[in-house]
C-alpha positions in Angstrom: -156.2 49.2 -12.9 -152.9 48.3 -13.9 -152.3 44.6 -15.9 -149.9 43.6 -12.5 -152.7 44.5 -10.2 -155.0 41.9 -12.1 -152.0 39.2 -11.3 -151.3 37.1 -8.0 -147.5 36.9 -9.3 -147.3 40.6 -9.0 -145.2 40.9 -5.9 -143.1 37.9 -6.4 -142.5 38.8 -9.8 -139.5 40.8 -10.7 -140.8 42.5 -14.2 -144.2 43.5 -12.2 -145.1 46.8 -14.2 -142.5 46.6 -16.7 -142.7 46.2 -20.3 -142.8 42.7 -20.5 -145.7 42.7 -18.0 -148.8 42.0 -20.1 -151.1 39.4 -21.2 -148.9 37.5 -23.1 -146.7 36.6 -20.3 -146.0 33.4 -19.9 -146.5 33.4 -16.0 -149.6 35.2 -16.2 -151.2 32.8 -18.8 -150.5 29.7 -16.5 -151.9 31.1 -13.4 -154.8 33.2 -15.3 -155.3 32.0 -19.0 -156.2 33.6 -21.6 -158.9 35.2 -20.4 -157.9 36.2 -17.2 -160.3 34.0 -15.5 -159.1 30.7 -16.4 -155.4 28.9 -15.8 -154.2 27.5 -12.2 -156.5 30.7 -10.3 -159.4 30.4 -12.2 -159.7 26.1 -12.1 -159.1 27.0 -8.2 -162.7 27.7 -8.1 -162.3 31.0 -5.7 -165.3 33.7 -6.1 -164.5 36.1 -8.5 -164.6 38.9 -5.5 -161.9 37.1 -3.6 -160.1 35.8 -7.1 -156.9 38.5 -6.9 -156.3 38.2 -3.3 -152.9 38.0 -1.5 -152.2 38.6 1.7 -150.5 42.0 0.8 -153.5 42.9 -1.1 -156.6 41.6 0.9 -158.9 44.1 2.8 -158.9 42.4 5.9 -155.5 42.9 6.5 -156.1 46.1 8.5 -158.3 45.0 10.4 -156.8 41.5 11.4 -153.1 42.6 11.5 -152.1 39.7 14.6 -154.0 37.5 12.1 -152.0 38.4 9.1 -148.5 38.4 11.0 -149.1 34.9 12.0 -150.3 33.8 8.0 -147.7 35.6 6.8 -145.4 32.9 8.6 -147.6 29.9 7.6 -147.3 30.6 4.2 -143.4 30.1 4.5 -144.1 26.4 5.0 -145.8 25.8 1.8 -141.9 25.1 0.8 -142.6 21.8 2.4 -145.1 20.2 -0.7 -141.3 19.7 -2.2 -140.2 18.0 0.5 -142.8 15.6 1.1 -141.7 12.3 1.9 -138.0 13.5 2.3 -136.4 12.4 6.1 -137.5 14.9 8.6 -140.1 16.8 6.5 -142.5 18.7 8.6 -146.0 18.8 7.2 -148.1 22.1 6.1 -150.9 22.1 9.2 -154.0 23.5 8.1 -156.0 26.6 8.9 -159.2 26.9 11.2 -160.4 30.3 10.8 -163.2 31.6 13.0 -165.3 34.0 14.1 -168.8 34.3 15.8 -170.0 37.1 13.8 -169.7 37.0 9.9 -168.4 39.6 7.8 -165.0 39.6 9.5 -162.8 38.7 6.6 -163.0 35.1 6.8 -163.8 33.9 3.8 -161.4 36.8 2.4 -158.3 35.3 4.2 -159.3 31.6 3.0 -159.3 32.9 -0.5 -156.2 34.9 0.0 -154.3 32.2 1.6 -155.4 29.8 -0.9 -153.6 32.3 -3.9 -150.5 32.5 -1.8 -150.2 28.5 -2.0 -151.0 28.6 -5.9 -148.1 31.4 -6.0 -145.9 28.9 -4.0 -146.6 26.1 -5.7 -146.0 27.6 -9.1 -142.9 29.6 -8.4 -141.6 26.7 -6.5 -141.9 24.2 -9.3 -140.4 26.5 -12.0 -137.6 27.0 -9.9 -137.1 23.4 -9.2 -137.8 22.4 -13.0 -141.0 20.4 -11.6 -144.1 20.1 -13.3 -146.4 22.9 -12.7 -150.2 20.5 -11.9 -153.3 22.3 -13.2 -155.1 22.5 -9.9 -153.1 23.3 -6.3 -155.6 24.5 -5.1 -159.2 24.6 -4.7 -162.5 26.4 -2.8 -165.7 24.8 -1.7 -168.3 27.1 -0.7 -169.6 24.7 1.4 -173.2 26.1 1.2 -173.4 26.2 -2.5 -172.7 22.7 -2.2 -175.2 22.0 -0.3 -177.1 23.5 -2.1 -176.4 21.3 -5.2 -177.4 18.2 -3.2 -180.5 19.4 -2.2 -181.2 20.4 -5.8 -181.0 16.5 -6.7 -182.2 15.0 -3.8 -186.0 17.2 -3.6 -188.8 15.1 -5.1 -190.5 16.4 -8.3 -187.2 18.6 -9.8 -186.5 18.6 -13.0 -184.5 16.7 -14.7 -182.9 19.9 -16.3 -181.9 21.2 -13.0 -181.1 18.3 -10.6 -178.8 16.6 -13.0 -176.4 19.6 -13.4 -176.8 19.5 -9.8 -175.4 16.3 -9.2 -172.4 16.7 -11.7 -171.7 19.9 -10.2 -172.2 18.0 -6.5 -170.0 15.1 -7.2 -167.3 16.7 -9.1 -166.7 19.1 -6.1 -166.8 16.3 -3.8 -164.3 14.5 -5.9 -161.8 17.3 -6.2 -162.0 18.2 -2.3 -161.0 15.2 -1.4 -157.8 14.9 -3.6 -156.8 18.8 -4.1 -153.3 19.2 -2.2 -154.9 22.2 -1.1 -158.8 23.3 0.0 -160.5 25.8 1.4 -163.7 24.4 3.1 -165.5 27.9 3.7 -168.6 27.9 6.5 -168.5 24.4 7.7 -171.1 25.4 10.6 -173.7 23.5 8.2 -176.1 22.9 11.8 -179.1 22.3 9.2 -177.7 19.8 6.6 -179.2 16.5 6.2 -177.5 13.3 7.8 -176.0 12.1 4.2 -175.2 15.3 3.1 -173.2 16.2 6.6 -171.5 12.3 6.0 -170.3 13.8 2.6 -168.4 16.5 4.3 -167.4 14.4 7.0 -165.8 11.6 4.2 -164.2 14.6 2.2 -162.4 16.2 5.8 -161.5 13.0 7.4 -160.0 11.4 4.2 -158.0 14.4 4.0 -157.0 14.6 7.5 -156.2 10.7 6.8 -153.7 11.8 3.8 -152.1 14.7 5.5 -153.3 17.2 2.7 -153.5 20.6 4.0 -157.1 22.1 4.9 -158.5 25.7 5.6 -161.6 25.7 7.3 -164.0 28.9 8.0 -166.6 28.7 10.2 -169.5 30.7 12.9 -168.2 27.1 15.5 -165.2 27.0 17.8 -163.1 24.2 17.3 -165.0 22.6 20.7 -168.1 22.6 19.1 -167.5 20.4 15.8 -167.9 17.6 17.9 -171.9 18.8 17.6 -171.2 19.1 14.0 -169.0 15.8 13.3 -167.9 12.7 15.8 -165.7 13.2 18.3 -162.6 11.3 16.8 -163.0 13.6 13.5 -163.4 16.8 15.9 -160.0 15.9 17.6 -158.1 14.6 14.5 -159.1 17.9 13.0 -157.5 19.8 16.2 -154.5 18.0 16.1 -153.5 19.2 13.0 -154.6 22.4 12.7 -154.2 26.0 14.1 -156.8 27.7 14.7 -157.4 31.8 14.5 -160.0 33.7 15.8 -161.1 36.9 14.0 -162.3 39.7 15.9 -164.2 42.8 15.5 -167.9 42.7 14.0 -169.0 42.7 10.3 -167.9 44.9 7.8 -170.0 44.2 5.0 -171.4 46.9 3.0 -169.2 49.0 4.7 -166.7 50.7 2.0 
């Protein structure tokens, strides 16, 4: 694998698979450290199976192409976190991915789309001689989450496990809600406790209240949060938000 292919900047970027493209870059270090796992991609929190994903490079793109023509035109609007503010500015909607079945690239889009507004977002504060902020984006795997509250919440854990719980917990929590960019993957949480739901709920709502762009994956249609969430959340979510439905049935394990 070639040093451009372990970049996100790689197609925007002009000197992709020249001589100057190597660790030392200064590009590469701000979106991927010096490690390759750290800098703007790596503080984004995406899975390191989804970390490198574009939407020229992610393998669900053959097999969602309406999907991926229709993201490939949202991404254009990410130009508008420049504009915010400015007369006439049109906000970025957010993104309700969703399928029945799972293992039909979801989670795989929500990552890729998430890259594509770190590439925005850095390209389009370099060019505008902006200050580049550490974290445009961010991922919640919203069951991992959960799992972190339930790993402080059980009686009789230890202390050595349910307190890195709860700093893992409430630092996610506090970065949802305030990242101008989050995926939320697998919302459908049917089996989460009543506080634990009105966490989520606080997280999506205040976002929803402050405009901030969302991506959402999730086994519900967009009529069924109102199960999941109130009613006025459910709409306010709907609003704002286009929804695309994946089709096919799961391709994991399949190579």
């Amino acid at each position: 694998m070639s040093h451009a292919s372990k970049c996100i900047l790689r197609h925007p970027c002009k000197a992709a698979g020249l001589d100057g493209c190597n660790r030392q870059c200064p590009s590469y270090l701000a979106i991927h450290g010096l490690s390759g796992v750290g800098g703007r991609n790596g503080a984004a929190n995406i899975p390191e199976q989804y970390r490198l994903h574009t939407l020229q490079t992610s393998p669900a793109r053959e097999g969602q192409p309406e999907i991926y023509a229709a993201l490939a035109d949202y991404v254009k609007t990410f130009g508008r976190q420049f504009t915010v503010g400015e007369a006439r500015n049109e906000p970025i909607k957010s993104l309700y991915l969703y399928s029945r079945e799972p293992g039909t690239g979801k989670t795989t889009t929500a990552a890729a789309v998430a890259n594509e507004y770190i590439i925005a977002h850095y390209v389009g504060s370099v060019q505008r001689s902006r200050p580049v902020i550490e974290r445009p984006a961010y991922f919640v795997d919203v069951n991992a989450w959960q799992t972190d509250y339930n790993a402080f919440n059980r009686p009789r854990v230890p202390d050595e496990i349910a307190e890195p719980a709860a700093a893992r917990y409430y630092t996610t929590q506090r970065i949802a809600g305030a990242a101008p960019f989050v995926v939320l993957d697998d919302i459908g949480v049917r089996d989460a406790s009543e506080a634990f739901r009105a966490d989520l709920h606080t997280v999506i709502n205040g976002r929803v209240t402050a405009g901030l762009p969302t991506v959402y994956t999730s086994n519900l249609t967009m009529d069924e949060l109102a199960t999941l969430f109130d009613r006025r959340l459910a709409d306010r979510i709907r609003d704002l938000t286009i929804e695309l439905t994946f089709k096919g049935v799961s391709k994991r394990g399949i190579r």
